[in-house]
N, C-alpha and C positions, 0 to 999 in steps of 0.2 A: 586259708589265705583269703583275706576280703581289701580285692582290689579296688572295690568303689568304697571302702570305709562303712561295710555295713553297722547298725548300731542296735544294741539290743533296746529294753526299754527302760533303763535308766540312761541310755546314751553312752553307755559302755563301749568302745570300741570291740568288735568280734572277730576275730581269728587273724587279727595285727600279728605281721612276723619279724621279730627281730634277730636277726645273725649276729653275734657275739662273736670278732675274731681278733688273734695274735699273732704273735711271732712265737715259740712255742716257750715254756716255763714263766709266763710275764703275769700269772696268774687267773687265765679265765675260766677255767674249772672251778677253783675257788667263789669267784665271783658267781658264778652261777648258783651254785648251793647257798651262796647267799643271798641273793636272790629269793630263790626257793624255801629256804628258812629249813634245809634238811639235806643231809649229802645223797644228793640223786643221782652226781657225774664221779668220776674217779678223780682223783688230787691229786695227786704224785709230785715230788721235786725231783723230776726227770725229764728232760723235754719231747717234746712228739709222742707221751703218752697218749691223749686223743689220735684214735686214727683217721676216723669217720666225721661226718656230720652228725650230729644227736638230736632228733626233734624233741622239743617239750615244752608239750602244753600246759598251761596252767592259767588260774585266773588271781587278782588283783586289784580290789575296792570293784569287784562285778565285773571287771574287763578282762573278757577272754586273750589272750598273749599267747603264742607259739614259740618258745626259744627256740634255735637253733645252733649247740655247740659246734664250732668248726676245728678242724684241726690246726693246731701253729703251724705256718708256712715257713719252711727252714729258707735260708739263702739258696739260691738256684746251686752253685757249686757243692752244697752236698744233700741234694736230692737225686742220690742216685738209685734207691731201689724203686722197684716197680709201683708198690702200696706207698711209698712217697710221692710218688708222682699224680699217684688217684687221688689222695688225700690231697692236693693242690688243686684239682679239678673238681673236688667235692665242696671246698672252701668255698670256689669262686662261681661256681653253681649256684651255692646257698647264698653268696651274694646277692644274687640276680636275681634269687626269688622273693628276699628280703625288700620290707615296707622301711624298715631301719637297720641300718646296720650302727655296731658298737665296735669302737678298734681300741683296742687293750693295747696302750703302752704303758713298758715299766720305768718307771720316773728313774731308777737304780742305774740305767743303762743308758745309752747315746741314743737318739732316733736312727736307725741303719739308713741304705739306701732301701732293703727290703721292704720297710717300714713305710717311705717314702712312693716304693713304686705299690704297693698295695692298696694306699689311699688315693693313690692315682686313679688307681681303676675303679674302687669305689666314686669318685667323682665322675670318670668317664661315666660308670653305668647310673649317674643319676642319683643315687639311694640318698636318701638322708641319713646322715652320720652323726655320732656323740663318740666322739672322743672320751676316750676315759684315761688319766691319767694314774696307775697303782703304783702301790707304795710308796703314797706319796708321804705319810706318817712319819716316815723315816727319815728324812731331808732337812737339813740346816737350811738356814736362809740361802746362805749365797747359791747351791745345791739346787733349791727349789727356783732362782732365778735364773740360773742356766740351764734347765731344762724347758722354762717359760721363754727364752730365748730359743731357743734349738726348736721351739715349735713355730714361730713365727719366721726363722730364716729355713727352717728346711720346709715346711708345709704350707706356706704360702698360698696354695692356691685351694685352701683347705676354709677359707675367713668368713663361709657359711655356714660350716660345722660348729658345735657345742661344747664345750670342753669343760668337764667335771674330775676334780682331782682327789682319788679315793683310794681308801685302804678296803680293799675285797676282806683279806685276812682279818681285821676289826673292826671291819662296818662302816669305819669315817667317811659319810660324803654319798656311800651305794644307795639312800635311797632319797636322794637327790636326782639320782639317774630320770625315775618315773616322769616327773614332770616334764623334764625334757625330751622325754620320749615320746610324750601323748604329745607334745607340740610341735613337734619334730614331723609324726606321723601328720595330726591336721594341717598342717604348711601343705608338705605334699601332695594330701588328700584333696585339698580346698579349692570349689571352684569360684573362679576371678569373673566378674561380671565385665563385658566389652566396653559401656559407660567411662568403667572405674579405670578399666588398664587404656582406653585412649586417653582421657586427660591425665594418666601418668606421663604417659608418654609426650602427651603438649609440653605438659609442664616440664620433662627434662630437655627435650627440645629446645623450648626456649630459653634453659638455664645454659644449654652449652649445644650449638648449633653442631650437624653434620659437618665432616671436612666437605671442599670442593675438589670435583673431580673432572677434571681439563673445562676448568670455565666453569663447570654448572654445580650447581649444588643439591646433594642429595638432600631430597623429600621423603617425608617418613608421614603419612597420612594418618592412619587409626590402626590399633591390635584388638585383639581378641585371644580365647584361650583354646590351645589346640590339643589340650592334654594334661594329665596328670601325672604326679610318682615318677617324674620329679615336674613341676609343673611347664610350662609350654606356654609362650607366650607366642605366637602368630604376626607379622608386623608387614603391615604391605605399604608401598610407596613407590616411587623411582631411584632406579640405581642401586637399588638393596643390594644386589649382587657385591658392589665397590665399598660395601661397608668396612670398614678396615675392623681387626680383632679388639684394639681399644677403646674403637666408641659401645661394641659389642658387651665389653665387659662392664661400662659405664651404665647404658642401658639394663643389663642383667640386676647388676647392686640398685639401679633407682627403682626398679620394680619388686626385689625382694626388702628392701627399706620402707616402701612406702606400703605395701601390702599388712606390712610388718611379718613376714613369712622366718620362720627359725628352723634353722634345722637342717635344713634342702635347700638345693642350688637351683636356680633359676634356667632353663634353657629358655634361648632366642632362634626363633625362625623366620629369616627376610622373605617376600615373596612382593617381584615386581609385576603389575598389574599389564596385560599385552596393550600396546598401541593401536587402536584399530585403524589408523592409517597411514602405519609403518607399507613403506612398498607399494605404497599408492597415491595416481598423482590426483590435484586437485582439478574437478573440471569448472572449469573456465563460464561463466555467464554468459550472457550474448553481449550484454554491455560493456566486459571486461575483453570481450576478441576483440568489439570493434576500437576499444582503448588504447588495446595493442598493438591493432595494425596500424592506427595513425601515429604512436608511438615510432612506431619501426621505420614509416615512412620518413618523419621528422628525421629519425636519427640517419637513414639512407641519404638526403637532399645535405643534410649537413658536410658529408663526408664525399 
């Protein structure tokens, strides 16, 4: 695993790990021996043949790669044995440890809800994702436009991820995957200079202001980069706190836009700066007492 993107000396990415997962039968075994260009994992048209995770290493135009076959995650309602159960802990492990992950859907089938909450969690933990869409060879028009539908109304929140439509089984389209994987991986990996992400940030600013919150209006100063895999964007100001979810996601897209980042989701982190004289009063001049008290008087003689 090379969390900072170490690089050999042709610039080869080195010990980059990809998790390759499904729902089980949707063909990622397949895929992976082609991949590999040799049957390394077991095939089967059986589902939940993979039980475990599979590491395998290999390399790739010089760039060392780690595969990691995971097992299909069945619907929660029939994972009842014990080794089904590990086998879902093992997946979602290998998720976590993955630089990229790859979600195998089969073009043949409906996106499930399983499908749906699996990419979820990929998105929670960050990872950069390539969708790969299989069997897709076998689709009539209209077939291949409702499944291009089915991934925009159900996955939604997926419109940073890659999407490559491939037949594992005869090759059409798998080795399209690579490029998008090595950019996928650099997006993640790539560090953002503070310069570049505050005049992002001026500039969306001033294309589309903070809402106001009771009378003021939230200030958003300068960001910086507070991390990588999936990358971290830092953002201080006032009132960061009352940032509502949509200018959140607005901000997200105009720094993965403008970065031009593929691949990986953007996270945002507010952080408002302390007041130093919150809870403290101002002391008074000697010119501004004596102001006050003839102030006071004036307004005493009046009354």
């Amino acid at each position: 695993q090379a969390e900072d993107g170490i690089r050999d000396k042709r610039g080869g990415l080195v010990g980059s790990e990809m998790c390759i997962r499904d729902s089980p039968n949707v063909g990622k075994s397949t895929l992976i021996n082609r991949i590999l260009g040799e049957e390394r994992v077991l095939a089967f048209d059986l589902p939940g043949t993979t039980r475990d995770s599979i590491f395998i290493p290999f390399e790739r135009d010089a760039t060392a790669y780690t595969l990691i076959d995971t097992a299909g995650v069945r619907r929660r309602a029939r994972i009842n044995e014990a080794i089904e159960k590990f086998s879902v802990i093992k997946t979602l492990q290998a998720i976590d440890a993955a630089h990229v992950v790859i979600l195998v859907l089969d073009a043949q089938q409906e996106i499930s809800e399983q499908d749906a909450s699996l990419a979820g969690y990929i998105a929670e933990k960050g990872r950069a994702l390539i969708l790969a869409v299989n069997k897709w060879d076998g689709l009539d028009t209209h077939e291949r436009n409702t499944i291009v539908h089915q991934l925009d109304r159900r996955l939604p929140f997926l419109d940073f991820a890659t999407t490559c439509f491939i037949s594992a089984l005869h090759g059409s389209g798998v080795g399209e995957l690579f490029p998008h994987i090595e950019k996928a991986h650099a997006s993640a990996m790539r560090e953002l200079p503070t310069p570049a992400l505050t005049a992002i940030l001026e500039k969306a600013v001033q294309e589309h202001q903070p809402p106001l919150v009771r009378g003021r209006r939230i200030k958003l100063r300068y960001a910086h980069q507070g991390g990588r895999n999936p990358p971290l964007v830092v953002i201080h100001g006032n009132q960061t706190e009352r940032v509502p979810a949509t200018y959140r996601r607005y901000l997200e897209n105009a720094f993965r836009a403008a970065m031009k980042l593929s691949g990986t989701p953007v996270r945002i982190e507010f952080r408002t700066g302390k007041n130093p004289y919150k809870g403290r009063r101002n002391k008074l001049t000697g010119r501004q007492v004596k102001r006050k008290s003839r102030l006071m008087r004036h307004v005493k003689k009046k009354h």
